[in-house]
N, C-alpha and C positions, 0 to 999 in steps of 0.2 A: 379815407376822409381827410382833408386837407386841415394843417393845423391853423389855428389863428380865427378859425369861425365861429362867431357868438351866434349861438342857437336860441333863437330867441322863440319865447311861445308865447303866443298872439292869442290875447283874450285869456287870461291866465282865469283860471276856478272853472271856464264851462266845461267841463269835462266830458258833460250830456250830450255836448252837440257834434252832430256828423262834423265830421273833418271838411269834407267837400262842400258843406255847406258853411263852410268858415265862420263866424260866429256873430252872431246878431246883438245889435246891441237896443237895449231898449231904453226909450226917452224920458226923463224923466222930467217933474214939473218945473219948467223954466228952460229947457233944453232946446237949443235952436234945433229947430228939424231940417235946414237946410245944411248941418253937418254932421246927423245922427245918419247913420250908414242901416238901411234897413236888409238888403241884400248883397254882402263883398262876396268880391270872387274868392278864387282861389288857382293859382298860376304853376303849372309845372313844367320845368325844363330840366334838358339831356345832354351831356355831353361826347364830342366822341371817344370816351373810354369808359363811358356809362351809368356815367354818375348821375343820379336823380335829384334837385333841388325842388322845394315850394315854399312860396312865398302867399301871402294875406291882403300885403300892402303893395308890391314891390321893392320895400326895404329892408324890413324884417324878415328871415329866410330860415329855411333849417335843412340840412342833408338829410332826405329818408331813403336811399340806397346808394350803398358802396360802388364803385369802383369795377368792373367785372373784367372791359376789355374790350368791350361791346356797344357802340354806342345804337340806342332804337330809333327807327328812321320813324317814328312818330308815337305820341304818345296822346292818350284819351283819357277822361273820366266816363262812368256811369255808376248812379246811385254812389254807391261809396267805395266803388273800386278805379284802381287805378289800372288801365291797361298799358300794354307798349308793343311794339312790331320790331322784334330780331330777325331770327329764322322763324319765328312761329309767333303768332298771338297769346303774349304773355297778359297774368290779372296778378293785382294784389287785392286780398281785401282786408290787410292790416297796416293803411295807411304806407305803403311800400317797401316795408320792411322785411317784406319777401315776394317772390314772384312763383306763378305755376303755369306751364302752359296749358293754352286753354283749346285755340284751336290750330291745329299744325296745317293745313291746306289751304293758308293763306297766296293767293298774287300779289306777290310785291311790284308795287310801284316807288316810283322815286318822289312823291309825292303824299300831303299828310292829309287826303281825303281817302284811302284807302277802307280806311276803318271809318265808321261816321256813328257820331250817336244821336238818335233825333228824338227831344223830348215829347213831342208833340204827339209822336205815334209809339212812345214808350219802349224804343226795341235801339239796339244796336247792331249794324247792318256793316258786313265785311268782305271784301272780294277773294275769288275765290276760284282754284284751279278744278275744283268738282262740278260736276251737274251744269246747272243755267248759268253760275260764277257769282250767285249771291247766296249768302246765310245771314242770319239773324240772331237774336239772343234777346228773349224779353224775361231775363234774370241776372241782366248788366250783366253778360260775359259767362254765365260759370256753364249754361249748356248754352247749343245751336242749331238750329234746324235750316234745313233747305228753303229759299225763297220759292212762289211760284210766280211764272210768267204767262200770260194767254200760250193758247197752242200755235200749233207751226212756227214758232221762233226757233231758228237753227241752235243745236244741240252744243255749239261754241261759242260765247258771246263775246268772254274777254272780257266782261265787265269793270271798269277800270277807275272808277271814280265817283262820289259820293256828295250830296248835299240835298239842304231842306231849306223849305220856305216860311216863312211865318203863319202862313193859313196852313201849316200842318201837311202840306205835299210833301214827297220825299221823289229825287230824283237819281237815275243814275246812267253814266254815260258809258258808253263802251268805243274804245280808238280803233277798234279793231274793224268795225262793223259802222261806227262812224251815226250812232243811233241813240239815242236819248229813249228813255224808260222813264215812266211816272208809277207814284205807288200812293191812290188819293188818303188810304188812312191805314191802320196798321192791319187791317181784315184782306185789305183791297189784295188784288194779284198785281206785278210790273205789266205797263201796257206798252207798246210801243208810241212815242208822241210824234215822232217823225225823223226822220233822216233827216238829219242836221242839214240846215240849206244852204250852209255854207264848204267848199271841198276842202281838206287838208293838204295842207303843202307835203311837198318830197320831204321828211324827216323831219316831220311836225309830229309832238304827240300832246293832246289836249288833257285838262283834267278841270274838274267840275267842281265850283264853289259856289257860294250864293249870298246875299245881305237882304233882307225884308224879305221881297216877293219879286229880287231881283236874280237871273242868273248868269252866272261868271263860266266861261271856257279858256283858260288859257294855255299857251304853248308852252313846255317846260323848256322846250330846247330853241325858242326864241321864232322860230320862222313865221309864224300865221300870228303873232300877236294874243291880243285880250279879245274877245267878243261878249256880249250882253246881247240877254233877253228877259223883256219884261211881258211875256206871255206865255209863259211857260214853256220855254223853247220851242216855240212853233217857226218866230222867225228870230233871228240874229242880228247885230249891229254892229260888227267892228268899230273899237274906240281907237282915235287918232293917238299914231307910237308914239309923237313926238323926239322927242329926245333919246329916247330909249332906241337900242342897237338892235339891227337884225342877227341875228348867232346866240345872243347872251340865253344865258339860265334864268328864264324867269320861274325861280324855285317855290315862290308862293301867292297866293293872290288875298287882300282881304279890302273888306268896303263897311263902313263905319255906318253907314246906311239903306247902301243898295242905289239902282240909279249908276252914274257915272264918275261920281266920286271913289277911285278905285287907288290900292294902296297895293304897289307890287316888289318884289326883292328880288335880289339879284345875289350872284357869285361873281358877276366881273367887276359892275358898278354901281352896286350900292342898292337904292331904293330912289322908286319913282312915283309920283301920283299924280294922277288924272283928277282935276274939278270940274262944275258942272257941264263946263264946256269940250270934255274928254278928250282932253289934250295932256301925253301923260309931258313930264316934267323932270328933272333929277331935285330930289328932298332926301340929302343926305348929311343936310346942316346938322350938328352936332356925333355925327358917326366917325370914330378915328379914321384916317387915311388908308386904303386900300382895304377896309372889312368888306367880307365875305358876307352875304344874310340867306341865309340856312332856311327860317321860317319867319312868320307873322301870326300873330294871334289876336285878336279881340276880346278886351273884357268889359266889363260893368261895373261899377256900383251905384246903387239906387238908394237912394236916400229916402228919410222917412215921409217926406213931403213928393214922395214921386219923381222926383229930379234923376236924371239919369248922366253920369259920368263917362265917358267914354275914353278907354284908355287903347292903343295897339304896341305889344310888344312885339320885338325882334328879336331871336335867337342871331347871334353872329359870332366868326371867328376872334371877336375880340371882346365876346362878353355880353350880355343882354341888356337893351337898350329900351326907352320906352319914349312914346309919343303923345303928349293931354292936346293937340290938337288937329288931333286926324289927319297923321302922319308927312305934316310939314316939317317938324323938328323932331330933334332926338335926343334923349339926354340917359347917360349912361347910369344902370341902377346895380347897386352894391359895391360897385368902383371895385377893389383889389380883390373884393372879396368873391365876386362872381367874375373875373378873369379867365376866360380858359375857351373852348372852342365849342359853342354851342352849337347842335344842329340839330333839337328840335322842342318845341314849345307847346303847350297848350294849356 
């Protein structure tokens, strides 16, 4: 644990309330409700020697795991545990003050949809070198069970990536097989939606995110770009690269909405986004000179009056950074104190 950091505890006295659900505050008579915070998030990042940080606000932070040597190429909540992807699917469920593995037959990807957890249909969903290549867990993580898929789907799928849409679908993609899977509610079987109607490039590999009732396929290793669909993957739309380079790592994808509005990062050049006219762009105003960005993440706070805040962090080689306006600017959050080589967020 690094010295010099005020561990600050956020919402001091609720003792009551889940951690993950960060702490509620309630209004009292006279209390403007356009700044009474009905739902905060709650933010956790990784670095690579595997130090765990979370934060309430983005200001206020505290270390809840040491140091190991190891940094986890992605980290999730569900209910009140915290997960993370080493060599195996580690869980905490005291707040991260310790980890256990949970499931060892994980397929690692270089990306942080691997693991996915979808409120909607209650389960946490992981890929996987057994059986059809998905498992589940509707006990946030402590056991897992095999997913099913309709029959005659080949016995290798490679299943390789993870996301949900607001109407409660859950989707998952496989690079291998180049095949998009729907799963309409947590009961349903994977169906097949269709062979992606778009080809992948010579040393392209895609991976699968989403914003509303939109979804995202992009290439980590830069060659085929971003594509969108807003029909459940039936057809596709490649959004214009603009500015953005053919080769680069596009390491993470996120959209503040869904639609074309798309926020992407990089490891050569920074961060780029796409407006409604899906022209991506470089938005790397406020990021030190030559940072690295590792991840992106999307949070909330909902205020008492319904108002919805939209905030997107970045994990980056020179510290984590944050964006209030869907990710045109950036401005670095805890300065000296959060200094160090982040690479992964959630």
């Amino acid at each position: 644990m690094r010295k010099g950091i005020i561990q600050t505890l956020f919402c001091l006295g609720i003792g009551s309330m889940l951690m993950f659900q960060s702490c509620e505050k309630d209004s009292t008579l006279g209390t403007d409700n356009n700044s009474v915070i009905k739902f905060p998030y709650s933010l956790f990042a990784a670095t690579q020697d595997g130090t765990v940080i979370n934060t309430n606000n983005g200001e206020e932070f505290e270390f809840v795991f040491p140091p190991d040597g190891f940094g986890p190429t992605q980290l999730v909540t569900s209910g009140n545990n915290l997960l993370m992807v080493k060599d195996n699917l580690h869980m905490s469920t005291n707040q991260g003050k310790s980890f256990n593995p949970v499931f060892t037959q994980v397929r690692k990807f270089p990306w942080q949809t691997m693991v996915y957890n979808n409120t909607h249909q209650n389960k946490l969903f992981v890929s996987s070198y057994q059986g059809k290549g998905v498992f589940s867990s509707k006990d946030h993580g402590a056991t897992w069970q095999e997913e099913t898929f309709v029959e005659n789907i080949p016995s290798l799928l490679e299943i390789s990536s993870f996301s949900g849409l607001d109407d409660g679908k859950m989707f998952a993609y496989s690079n291998m097989s180049n095949i998009m899977f729907v799963k309409d509610n947590a009961d349903a079987i994977w169906t097949p939606v269709t062979t992606v109607t778009f080809l992948p490039t010579t040393g392209s590999e895609y991976y699968l995110t989403s914003a509303g009732n939109t979804l995202y396929l992009t290439d980590y290793y830069g060659q085929g770009g971003i594509w969108m669909s807003t029909d459940y993957g039936y057809s596709w739309e490649r959004l214009n690269r603009g500015s953005m380079q053919v080769g680069d790592t596009y390491t993470s994808t996120v959209s503040p909405y869904g639609n074309k509005i798309v926020v992407v990062s990089t490891l050569e050049r920074g961060i780029y986004r796409s407006d409604e006219d899906g022209i991506f762009r470089n938005a790397t105003f406020g990021l030190a000179t030559g940072t690295k960005v590792y991840r992106l993440t999307k949070k909330l706070n909902i205020y008492k009056n319904d108002l919805v805040k939209i905030y997107i962090y970045a994990a980056t080689s020179t510290g984590i950074y944050r964006s209030e306006d869907t990710g045109k600017t950036w401005v670095q959050v805890g300065k000296e104190h959060w200094s160090g080589d982040y690479i992964s967020i959630y």
